[in-house]
C-alpha positions as a printed Julia matrix, in Angstrom:
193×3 Matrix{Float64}:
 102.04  130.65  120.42
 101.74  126.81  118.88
 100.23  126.73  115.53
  97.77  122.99  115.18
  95.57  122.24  112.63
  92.79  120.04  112.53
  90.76  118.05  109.01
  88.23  115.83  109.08
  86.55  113.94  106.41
  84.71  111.13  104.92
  85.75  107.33  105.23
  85.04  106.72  101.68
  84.25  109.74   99.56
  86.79  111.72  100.7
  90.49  112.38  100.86
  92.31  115.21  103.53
  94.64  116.01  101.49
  93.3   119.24  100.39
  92.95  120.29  103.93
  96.46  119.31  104.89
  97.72  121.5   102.06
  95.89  124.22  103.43
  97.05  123.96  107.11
  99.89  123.46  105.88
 100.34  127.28  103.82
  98.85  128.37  107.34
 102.36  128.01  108.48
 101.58  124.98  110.55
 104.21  122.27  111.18
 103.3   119.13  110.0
 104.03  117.16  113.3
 100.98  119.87  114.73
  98.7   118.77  112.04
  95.85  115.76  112.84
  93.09  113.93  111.24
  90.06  112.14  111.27
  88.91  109.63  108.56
  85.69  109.85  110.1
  81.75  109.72  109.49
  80.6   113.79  110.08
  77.85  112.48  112.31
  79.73  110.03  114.71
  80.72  110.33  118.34
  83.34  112.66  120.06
  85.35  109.64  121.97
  85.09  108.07  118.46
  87.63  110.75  116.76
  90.95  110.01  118.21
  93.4   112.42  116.64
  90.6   115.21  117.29
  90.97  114.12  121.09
  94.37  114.12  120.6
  95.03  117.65  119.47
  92.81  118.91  121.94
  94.84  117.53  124.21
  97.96  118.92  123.34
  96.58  123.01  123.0
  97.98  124.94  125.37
  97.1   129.03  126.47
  97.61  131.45  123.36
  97.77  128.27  120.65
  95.72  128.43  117.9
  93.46  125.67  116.26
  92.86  126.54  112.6
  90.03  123.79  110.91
  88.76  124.12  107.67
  85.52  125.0   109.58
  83.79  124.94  112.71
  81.42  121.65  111.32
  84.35  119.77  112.3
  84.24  120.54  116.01
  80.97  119.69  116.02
  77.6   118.89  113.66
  75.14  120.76  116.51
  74.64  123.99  118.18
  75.36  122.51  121.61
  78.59  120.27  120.67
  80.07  123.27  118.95
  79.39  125.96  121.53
  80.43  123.52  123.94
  83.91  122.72  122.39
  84.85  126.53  121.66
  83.92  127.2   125.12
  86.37  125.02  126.59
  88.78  126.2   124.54
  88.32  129.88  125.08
  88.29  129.04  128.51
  91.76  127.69  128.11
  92.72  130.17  126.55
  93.18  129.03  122.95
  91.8   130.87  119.87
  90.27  129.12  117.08
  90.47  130.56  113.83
  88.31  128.43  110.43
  89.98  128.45  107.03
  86.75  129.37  105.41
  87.29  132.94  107.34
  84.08  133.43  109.35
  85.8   132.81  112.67
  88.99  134.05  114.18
  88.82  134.49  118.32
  92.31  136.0   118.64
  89.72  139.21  116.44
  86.57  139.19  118.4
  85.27  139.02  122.12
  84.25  136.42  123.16
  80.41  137.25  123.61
  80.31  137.89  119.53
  82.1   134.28  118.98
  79.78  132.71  121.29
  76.84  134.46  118.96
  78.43  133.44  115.71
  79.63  129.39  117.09
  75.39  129.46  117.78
  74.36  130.42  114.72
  76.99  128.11  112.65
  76.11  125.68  114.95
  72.26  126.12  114.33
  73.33  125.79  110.27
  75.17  122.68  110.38
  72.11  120.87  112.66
  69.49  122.24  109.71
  71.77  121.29  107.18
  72.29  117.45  108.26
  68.54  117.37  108.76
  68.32  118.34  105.33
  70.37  116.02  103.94
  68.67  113.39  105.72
  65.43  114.28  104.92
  66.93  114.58  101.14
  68.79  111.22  101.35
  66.04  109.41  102.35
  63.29  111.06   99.71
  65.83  110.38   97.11
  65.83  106.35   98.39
  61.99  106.71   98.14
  62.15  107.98   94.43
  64.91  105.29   93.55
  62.72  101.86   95.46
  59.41  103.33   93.68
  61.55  102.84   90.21
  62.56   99.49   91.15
  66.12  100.55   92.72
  67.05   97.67   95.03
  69.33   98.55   98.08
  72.42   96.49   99.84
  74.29   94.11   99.06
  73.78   92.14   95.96
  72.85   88.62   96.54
  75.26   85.74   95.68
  73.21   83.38   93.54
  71.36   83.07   90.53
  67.6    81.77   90.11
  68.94   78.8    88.71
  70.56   78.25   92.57
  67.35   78.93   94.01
  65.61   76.39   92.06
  68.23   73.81   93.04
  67.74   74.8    96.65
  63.84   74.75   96.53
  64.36   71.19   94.55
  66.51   70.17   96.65
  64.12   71.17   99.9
  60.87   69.82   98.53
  62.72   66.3    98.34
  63.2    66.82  101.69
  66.59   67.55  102.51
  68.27   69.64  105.76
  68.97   73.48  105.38
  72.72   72.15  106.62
  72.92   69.31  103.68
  71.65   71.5   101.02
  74.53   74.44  102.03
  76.78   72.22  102.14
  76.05   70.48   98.59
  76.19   73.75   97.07
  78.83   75.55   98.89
  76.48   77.97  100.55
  76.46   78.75  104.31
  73.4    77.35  106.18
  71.73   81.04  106.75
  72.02   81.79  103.43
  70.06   78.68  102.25
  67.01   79.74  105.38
  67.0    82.81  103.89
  66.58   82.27  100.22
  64.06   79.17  100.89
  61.77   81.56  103.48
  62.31   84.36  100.56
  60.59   82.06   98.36
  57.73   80.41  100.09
  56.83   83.65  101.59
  56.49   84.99   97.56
């Protein structure tokens, strides 16, 4: 029996290096170990080493992950992904201790993959539906979102002087050193204000 471990986290806000520590004191070599810098929500084909791993499992391995929200964020991904894997004969056992299969039949993890699985879906609605109250809250206060812009007002009146006299979107970017969308943008900003 192979020992692999599988993390998964964050682009930006997190690091695996917690995780890997932990696989690690699992016993599991470090050539058996792979990652995903990865956004929780994105798409199977889109998490390489995951793929990867899977791969590699053979009968009577075992896959340890930190937990089973990093097989999958849904009921149905989840209970698919464990079922192909019991069906290869590989157990799955989740750092945070609610699932070992090399412990339980496989009707009871089929049960307890559903009901995780059922979790993590109502908890990324939640967040959602938190995440975008909380963006609600912040615009009502006067919280601006993106990216923040690149000129000043005193710009804008140049480029609104500079229009009114007539002049090109093309000639006015390129007399302040502004691209041409930029300039379309901040001039249909203003006369729509």
């Amino acid at each position: 029996m192979a020992l692999y471990g599988y993390w998964r986290c964050s682009k930006n806000l997190q690091d695996q290096e917690r995780q890997v520590i932990a696989l690690k004191e699992e016993g599991i070599p470090e050539e058996n170990i792979f990652g995903d810098k990865i956004n929780g929500t994105s798409n199977y084909g889109d998490r390489e080493e995951l793929s990867k791993c899977l791969d590699l499992l053979q009968q009577d391995d075992l896959l340890i992950l930190e937990d089973m929200t990093h097989l999958g964020k849904t009921m149905v991904t989840m209970l698919v992904e464990v079922n192909n894997l019991i069906e290869r004969g590989v157990y799955i056992k989740t750092l945070d201790g609610r699932l070992d299969t090399s412990l339980m039949n496989e009707e009871i993890v089929r049960l307890i993959v559903g009901v995780m699985g059922y979790a993590a879906e109502c908890e990324l609605r939640n967040i959602k539906h938190r995440t975008s109250e909380g963006k609600a809250v912040a615009k009502s206060r006067g919280v601006k979102f993106g990216a923040k812009r690149k000129y000043d007002q005193f710009q804008i009146a140049k480029i609104m002087k500079k229009r009114k006299a007539g002049e090109g979107y093309g000639s006015i970017a390129k007399s302040l050193g502004m691209k041409k969308s930029t300039v379309q943008t901040i001039i249909q900003r203003e006369v729509a204000a």
